[in-house]
N, CA, C and O atoms as CSV, one atom per row, in Angstrom:
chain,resi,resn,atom,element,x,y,z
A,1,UNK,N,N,173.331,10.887,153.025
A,1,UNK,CA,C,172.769,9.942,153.964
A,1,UNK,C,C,171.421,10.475,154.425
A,1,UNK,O,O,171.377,11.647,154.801
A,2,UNK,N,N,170.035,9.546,154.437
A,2,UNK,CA,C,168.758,9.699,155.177
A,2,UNK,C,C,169.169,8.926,155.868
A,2,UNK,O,O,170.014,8.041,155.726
A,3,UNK,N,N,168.060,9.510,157.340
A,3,UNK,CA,C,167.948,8.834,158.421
A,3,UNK,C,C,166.318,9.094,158.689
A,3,UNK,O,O,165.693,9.966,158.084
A,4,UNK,N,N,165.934,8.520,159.333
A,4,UNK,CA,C,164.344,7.985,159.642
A,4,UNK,C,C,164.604,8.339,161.357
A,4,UNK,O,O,165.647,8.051,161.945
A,5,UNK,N,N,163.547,8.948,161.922
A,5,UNK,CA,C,163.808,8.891,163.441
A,5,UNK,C,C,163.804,7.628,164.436
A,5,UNK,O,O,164.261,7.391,165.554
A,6,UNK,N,N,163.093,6.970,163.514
A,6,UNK,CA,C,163.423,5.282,164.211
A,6,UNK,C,C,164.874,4.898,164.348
A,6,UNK,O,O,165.223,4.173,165.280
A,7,UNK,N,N,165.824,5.401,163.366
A,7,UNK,CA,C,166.661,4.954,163.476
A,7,UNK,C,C,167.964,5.748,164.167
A,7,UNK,O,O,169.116,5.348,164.338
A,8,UNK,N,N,167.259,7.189,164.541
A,8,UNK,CA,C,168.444,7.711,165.867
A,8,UNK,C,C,168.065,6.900,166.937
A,8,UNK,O,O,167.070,6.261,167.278
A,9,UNK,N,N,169.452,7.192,167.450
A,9,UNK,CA,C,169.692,6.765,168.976
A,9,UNK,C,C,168.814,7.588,170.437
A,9,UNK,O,O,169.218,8.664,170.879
A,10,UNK,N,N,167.777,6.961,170.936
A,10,UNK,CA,C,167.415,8.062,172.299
A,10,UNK,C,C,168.446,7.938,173.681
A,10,UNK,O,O,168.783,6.765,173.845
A,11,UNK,N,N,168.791,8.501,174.298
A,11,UNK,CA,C,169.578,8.311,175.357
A,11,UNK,C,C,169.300,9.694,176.129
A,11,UNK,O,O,169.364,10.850,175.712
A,12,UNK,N,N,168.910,9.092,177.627
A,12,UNK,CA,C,168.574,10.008,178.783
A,12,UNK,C,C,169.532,9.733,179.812
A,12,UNK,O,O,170.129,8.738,180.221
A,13,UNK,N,N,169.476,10.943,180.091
A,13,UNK,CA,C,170.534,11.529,181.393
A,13,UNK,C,C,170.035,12.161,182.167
A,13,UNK,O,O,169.459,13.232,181.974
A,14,UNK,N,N,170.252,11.314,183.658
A,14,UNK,CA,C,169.380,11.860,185.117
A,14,UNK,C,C,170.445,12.894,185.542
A,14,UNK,O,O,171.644,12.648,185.681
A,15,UNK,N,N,169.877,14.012,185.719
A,15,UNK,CA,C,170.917,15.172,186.722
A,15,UNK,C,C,172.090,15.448,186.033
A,15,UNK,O,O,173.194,15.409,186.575
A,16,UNK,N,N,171.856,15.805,184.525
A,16,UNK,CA,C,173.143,15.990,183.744
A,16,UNK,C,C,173.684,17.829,184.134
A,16,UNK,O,O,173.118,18.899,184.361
A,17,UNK,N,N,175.051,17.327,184.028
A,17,UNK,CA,C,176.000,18.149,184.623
A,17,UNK,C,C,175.623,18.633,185.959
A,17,UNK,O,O,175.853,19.802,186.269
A,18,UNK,N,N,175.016,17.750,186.834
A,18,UNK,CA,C,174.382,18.598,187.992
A,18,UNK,C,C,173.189,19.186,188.051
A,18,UNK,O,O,172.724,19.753,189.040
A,19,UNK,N,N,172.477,19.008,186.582
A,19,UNK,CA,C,171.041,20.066,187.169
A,19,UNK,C,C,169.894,18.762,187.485
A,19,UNK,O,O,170.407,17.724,187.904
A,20,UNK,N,N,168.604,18.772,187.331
A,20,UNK,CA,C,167.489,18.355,187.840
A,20,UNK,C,C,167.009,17.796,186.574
A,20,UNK,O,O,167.210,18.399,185.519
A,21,UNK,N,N,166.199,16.341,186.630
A,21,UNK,CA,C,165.163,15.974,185.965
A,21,UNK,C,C,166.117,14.678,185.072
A,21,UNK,O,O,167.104,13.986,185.320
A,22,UNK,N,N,165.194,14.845,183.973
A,22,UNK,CA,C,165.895,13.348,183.167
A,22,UNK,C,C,166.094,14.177,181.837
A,22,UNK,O,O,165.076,14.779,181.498
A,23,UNK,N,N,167.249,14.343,180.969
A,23,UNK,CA,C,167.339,14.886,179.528
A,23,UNK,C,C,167.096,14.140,178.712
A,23,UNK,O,O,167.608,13.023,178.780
A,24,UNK,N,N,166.473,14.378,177.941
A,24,UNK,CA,C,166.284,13.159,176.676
A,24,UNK,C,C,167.060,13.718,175.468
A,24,UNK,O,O,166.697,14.823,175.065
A,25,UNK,N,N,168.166,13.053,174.783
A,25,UNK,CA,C,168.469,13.248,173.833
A,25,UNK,C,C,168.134,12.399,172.546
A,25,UNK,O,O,168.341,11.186,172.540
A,26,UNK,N,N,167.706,12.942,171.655
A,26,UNK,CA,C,167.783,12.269,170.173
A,26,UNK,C,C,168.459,12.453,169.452
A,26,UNK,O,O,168.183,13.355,168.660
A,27,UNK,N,N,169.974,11.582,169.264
A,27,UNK,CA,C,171.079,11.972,168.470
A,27,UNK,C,C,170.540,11.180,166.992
A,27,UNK,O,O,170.348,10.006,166.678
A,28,UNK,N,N,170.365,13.055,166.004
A,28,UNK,CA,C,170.213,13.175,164.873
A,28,UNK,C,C,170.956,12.542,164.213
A,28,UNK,O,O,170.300,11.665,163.650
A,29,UNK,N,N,172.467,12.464,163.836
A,29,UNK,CA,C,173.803,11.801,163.387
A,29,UNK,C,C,174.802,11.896,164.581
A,29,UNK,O,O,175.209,12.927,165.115
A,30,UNK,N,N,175.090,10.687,164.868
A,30,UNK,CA,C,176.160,10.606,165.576
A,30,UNK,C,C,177.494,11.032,165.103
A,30,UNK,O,O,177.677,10.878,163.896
A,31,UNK,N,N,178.487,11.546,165.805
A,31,UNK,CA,C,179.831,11.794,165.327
A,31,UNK,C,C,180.520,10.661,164.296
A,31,UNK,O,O,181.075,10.815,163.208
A,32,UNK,N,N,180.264,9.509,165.061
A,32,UNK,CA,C,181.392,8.782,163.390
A,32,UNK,C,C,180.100,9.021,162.215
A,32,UNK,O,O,180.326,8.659,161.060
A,33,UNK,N,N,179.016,9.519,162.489
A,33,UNK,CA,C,178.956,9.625,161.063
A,33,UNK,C,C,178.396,10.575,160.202
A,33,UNK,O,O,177.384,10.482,159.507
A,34,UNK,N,N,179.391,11.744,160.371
A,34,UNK,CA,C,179.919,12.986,159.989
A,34,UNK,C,C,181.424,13.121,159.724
A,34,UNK,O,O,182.336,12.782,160.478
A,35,UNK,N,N,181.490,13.555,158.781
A,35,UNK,CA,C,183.108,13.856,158.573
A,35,UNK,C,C,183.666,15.503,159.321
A,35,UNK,O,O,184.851,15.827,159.233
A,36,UNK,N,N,182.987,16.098,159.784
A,36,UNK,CA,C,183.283,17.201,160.387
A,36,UNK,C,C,183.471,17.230,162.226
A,36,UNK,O,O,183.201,16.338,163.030
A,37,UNK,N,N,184.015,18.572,162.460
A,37,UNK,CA,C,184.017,18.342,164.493
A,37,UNK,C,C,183.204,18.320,164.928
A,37,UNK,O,O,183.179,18.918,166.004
A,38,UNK,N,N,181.870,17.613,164.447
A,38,UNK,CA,C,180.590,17.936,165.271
A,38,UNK,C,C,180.792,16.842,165.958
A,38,UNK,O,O,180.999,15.701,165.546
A,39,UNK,N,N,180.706,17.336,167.272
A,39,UNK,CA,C,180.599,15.753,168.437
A,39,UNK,C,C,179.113,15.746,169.152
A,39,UNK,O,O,179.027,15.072,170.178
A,40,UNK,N,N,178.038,16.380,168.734
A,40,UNK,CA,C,177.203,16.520,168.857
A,40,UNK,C,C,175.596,17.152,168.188
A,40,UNK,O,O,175.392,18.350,168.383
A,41,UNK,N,N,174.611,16.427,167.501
A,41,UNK,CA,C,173.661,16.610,166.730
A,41,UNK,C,C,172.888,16.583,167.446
A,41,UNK,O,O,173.175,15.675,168.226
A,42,UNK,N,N,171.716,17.175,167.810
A,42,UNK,CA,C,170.490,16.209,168.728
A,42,UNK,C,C,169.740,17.122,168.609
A,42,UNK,O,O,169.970,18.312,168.395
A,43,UNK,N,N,168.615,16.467,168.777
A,43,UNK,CA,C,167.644,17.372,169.791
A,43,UNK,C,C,167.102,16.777,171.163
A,43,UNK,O,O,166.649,15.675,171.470
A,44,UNK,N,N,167.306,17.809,171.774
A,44,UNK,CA,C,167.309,18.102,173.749
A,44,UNK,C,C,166.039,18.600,173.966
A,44,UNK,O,O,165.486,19.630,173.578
A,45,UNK,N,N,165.493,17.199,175.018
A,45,UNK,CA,C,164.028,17.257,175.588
A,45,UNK,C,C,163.849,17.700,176.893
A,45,UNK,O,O,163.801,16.647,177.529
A,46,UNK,N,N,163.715,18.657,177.713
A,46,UNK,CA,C,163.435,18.726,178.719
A,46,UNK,C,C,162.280,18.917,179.177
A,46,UNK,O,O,161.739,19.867,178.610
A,47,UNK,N,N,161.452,18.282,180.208
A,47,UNK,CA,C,160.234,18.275,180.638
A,47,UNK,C,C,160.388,19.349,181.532
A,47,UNK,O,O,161.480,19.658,182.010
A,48,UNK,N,N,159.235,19.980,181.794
A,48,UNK,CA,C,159.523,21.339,183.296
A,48,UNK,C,C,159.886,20.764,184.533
A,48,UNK,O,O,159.671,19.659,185.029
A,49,UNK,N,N,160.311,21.479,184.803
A,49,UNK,CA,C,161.123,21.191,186.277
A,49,UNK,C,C,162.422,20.927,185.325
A,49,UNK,O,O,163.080,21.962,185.423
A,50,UNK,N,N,163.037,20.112,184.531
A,50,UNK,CA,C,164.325,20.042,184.186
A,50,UNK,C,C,165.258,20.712,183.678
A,50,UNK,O,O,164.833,21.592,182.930
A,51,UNK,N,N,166.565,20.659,183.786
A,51,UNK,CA,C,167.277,21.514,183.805
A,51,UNK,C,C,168.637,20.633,183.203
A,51,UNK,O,O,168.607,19.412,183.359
A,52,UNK,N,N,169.740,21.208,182.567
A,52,UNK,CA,C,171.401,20.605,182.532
A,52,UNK,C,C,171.832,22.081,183.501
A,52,UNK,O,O,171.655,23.278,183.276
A,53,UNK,N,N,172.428,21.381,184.580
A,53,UNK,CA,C,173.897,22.035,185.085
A,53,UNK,C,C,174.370,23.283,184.370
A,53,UNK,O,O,174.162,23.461,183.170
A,54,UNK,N,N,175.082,24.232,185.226
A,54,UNK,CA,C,176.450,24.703,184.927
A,54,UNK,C,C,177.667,24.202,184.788
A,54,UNK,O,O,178.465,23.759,185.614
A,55,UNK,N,N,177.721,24.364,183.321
A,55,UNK,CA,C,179.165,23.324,183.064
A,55,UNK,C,C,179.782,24.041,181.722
A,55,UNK,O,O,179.138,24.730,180.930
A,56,UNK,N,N,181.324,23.686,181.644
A,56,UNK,CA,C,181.891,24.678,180.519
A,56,UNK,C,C,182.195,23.419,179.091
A,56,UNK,O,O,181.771,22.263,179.076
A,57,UNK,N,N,182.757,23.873,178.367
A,57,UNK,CA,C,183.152,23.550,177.041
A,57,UNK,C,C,184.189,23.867,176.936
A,57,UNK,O,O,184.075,24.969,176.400
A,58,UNK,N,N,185.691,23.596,177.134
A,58,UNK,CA,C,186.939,24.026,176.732
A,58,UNK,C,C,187.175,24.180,175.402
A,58,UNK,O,O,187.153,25.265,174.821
A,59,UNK,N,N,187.396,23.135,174.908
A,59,UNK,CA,C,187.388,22.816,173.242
A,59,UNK,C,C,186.532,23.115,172.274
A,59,UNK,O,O,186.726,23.157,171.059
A,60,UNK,N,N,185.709,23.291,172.803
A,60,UNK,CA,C,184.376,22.932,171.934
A,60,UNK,C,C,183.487,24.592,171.712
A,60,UNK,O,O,183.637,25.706,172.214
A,61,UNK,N,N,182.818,24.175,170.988
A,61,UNK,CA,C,181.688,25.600,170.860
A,61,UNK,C,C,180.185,24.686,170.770
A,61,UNK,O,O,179.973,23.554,170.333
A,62,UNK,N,N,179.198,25.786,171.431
A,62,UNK,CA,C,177.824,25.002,171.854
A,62,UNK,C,C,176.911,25.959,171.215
A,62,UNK,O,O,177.115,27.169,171.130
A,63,UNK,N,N,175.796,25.264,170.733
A,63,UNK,CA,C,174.602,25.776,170.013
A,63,UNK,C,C,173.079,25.358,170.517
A,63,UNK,O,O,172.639,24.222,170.699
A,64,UNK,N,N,172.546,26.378,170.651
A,64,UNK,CA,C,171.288,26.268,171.362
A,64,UNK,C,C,170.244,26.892,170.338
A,64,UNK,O,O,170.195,28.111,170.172
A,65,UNK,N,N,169.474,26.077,169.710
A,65,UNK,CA,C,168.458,26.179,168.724
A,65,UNK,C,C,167.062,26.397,169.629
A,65,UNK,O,O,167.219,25.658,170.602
A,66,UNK,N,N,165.939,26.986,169.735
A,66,UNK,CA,C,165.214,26.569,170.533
A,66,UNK,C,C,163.688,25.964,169.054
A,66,UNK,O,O,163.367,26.312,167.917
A,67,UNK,N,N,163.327,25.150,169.872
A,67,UNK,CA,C,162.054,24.571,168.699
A,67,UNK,C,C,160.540,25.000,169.647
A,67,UNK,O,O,159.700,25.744,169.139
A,68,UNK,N,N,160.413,24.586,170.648
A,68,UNK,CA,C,159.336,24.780,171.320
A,68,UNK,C,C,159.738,24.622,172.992
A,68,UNK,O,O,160.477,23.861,173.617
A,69,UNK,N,N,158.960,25.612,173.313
A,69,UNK,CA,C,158.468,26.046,174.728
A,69,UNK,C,C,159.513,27.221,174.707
A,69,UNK,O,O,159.960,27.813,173.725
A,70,UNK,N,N,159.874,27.464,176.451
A,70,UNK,CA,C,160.835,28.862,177.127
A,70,UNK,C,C,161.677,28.114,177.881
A,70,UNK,O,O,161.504,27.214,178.703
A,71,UNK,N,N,163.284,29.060,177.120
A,71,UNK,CA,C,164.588,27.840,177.879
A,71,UNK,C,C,165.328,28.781,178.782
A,71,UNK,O,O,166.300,29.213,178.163
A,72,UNK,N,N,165.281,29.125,179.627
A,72,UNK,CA,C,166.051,29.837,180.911
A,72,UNK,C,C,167.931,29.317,180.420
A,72,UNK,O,O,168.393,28.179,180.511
A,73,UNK,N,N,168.439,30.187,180.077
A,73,UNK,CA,C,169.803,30.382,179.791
A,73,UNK,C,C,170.676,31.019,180.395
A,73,UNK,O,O,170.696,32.199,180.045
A,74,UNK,N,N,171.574,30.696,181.320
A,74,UNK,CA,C,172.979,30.948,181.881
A,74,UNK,C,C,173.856,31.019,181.389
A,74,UNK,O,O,174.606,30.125,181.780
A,75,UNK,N,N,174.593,32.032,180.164
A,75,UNK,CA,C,175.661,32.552,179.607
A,75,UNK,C,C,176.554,32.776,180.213
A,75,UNK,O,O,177.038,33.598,179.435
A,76,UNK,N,N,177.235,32.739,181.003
A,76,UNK,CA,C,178.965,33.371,181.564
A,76,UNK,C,C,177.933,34.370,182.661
A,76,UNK,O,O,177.799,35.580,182.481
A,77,UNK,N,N,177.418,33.790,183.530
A,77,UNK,CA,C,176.287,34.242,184.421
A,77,UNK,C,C,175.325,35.575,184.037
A,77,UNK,O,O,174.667,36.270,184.811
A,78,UNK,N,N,175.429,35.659,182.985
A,78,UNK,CA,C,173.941,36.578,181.928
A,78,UNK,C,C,173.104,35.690,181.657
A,78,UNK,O,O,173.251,34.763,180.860
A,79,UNK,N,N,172.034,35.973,182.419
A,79,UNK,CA,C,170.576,34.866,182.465
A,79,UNK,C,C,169.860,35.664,181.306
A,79,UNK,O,O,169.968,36.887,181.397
A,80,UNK,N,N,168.990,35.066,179.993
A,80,UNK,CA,C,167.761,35.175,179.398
A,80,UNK,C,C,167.396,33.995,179.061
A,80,UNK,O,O,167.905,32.881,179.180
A,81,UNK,N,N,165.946,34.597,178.397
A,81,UNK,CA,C,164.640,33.648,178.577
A,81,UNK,C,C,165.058,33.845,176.631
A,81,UNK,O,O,165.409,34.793,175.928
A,82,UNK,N,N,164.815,32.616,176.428
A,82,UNK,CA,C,164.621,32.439,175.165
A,82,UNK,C,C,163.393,31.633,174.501
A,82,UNK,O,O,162.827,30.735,175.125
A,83,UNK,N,N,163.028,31.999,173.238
A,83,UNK,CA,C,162.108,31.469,173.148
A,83,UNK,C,C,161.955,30.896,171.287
A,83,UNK,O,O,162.810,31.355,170.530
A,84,UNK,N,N,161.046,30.084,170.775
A,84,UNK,CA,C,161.112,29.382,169.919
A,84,UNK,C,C,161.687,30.559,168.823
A,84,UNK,O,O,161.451,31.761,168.702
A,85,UNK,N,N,162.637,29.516,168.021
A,85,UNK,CA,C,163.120,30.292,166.755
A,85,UNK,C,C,164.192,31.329,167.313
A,85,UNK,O,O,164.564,32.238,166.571
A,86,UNK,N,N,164.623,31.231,168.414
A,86,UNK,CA,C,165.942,32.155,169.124
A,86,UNK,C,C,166.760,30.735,169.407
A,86,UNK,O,O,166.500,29.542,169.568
A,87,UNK,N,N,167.978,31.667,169.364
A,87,UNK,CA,C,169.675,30.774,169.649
A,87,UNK,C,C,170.247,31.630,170.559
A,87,UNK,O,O,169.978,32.811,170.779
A,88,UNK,N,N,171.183,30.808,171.136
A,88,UNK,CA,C,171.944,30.961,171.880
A,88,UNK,C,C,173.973,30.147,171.567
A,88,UNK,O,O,174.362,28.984,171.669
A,89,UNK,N,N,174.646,31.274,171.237
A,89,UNK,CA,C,175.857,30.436,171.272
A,89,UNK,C,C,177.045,30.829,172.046
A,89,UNK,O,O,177.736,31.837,171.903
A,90,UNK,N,N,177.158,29.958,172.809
A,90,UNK,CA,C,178.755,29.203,173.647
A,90,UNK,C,C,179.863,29.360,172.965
A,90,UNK,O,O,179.834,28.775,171.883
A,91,UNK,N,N,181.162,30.130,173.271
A,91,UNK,CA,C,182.445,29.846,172.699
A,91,UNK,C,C,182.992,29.446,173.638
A,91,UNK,O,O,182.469,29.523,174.750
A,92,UNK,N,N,184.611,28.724,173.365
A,92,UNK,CA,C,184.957,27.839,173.879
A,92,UNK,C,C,185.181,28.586,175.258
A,92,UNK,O,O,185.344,29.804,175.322
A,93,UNK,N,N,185.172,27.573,176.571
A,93,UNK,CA,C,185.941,28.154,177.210
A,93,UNK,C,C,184.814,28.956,178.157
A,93,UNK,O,O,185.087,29.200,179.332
A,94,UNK,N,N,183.281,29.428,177.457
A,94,UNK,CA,C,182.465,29.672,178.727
A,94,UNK,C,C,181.807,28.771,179.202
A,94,UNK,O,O,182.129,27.594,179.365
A,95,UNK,N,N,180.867,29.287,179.439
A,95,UNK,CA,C,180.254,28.661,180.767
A,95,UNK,C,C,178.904,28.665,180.599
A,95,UNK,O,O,178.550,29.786,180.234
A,96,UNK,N,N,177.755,27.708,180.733
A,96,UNK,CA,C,176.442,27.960,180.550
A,96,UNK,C,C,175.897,26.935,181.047
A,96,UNK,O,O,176.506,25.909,181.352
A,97,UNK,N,N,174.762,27.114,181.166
A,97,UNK,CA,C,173.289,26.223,181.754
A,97,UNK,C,C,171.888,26.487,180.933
A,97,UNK,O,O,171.621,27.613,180.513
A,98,UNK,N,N,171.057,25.419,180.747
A,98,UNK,CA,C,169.742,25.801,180.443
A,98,UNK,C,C,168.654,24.649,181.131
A,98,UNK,O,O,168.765,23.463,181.440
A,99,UNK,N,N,167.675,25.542,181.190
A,99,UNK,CA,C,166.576,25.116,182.183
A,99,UNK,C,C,164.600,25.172,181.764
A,99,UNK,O,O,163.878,26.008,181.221
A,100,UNK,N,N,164.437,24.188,182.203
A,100,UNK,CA,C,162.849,24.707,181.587
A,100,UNK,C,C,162.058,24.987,182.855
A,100,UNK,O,O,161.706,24.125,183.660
A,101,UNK,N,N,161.812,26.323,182.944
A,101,UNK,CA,C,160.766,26.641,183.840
A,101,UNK,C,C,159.251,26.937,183.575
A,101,UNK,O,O,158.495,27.549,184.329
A,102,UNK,N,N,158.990,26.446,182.496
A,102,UNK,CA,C,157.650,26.716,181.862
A,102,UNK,C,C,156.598,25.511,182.296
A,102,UNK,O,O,156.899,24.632,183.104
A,103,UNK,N,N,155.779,25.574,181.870
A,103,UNK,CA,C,154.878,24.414,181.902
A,103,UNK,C,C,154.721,23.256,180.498
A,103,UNK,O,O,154.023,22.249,180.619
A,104,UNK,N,N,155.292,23.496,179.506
A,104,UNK,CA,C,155.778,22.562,178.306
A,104,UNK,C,C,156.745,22.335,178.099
A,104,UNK,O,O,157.755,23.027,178.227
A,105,UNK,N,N,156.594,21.128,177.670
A,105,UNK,CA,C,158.345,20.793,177.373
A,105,UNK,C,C,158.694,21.253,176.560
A,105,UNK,O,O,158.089,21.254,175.487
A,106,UNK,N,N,160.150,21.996,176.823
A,106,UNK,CA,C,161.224,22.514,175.745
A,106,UNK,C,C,161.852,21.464,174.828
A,106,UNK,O,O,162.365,20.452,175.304
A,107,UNK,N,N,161.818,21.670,173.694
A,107,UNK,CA,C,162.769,21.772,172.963
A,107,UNK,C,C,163.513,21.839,171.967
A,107,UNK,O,O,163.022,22.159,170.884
A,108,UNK,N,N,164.986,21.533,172.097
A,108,UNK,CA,C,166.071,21.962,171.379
A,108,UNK,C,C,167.068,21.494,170.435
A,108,UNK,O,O,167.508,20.371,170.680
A,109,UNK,N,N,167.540,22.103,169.387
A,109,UNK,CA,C,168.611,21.638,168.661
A,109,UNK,C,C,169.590,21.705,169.337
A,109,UNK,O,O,169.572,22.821,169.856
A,110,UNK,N,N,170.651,21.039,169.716
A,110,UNK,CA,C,172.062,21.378,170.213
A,110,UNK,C,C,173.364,20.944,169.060
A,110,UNK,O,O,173.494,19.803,168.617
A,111,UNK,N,N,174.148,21.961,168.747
A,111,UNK,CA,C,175.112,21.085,167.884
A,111,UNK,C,C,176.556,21.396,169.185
A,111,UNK,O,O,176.713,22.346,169.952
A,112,UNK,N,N,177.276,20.330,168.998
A,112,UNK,CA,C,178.327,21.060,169.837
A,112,UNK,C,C,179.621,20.707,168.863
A,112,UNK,O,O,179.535,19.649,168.240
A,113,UNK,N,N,180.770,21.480,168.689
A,113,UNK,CA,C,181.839,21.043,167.564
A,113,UNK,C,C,183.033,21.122,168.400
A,113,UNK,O,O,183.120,21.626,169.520
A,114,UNK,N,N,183.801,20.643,167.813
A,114,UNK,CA,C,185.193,20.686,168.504
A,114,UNK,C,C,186.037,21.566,167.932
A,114,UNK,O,O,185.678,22.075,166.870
A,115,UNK,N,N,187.315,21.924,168.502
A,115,UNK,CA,C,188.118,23.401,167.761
A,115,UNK,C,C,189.194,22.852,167.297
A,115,UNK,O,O,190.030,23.536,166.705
């Protein structure tokens, strides 16, 4: 399957999980259309000042790709600064946040899968 970026889905979220600003997501392939646990493809826009919450993943495992700018990361309360071409990964069951405190917008690949 090709996809054209015209033809992902954009969808923004004000104050997701509790943090600040508006998220922009661009879901790359949506879940029905993947045959695997990915319940999540995208890439994650945050403008500065924005932020997602502290919030966990029970089921799931989370992936943090970074593409451009500096993403302030809350691991199981171990804060780093990450920066383009660095990851960050979530197993089930912790806990994390990311934030843009820079002056460009971040951003990110996120995959998130189910267990």
């Amino acid at each position: 399957m090709f996809k054209r970026q015209s033809g992902m889905r954009r969808q923004t979220m004000e104050k997701l999980r509790g943090g600040e600003g508006v998220t922009v997501f661009d879901h790359i392939f949506e879940d029905d259309e993947m045959k695997s646990k990915c319940r999540i493809l995208a890439k994650i826009t945050l403008e500065p000042g924005t932020s997602i919450g502290y919030h966990t993943h029970e089921d799931e495992e989370d992936i943090y790709y970074i593409l451009s700018g500096n993403a302030t990361v809350n691991m199981n309360d171990e804060i780093r600064l990450l920066y383009p071409g660095e990851a960050a990964y979530l197993a089930p069951g912790g806990w994390h946040s990311i934030a843009n405190d820079g002056q460009v917008p971040l951003e990110i690949i996120s995959v998130i899968t189910k267990i």
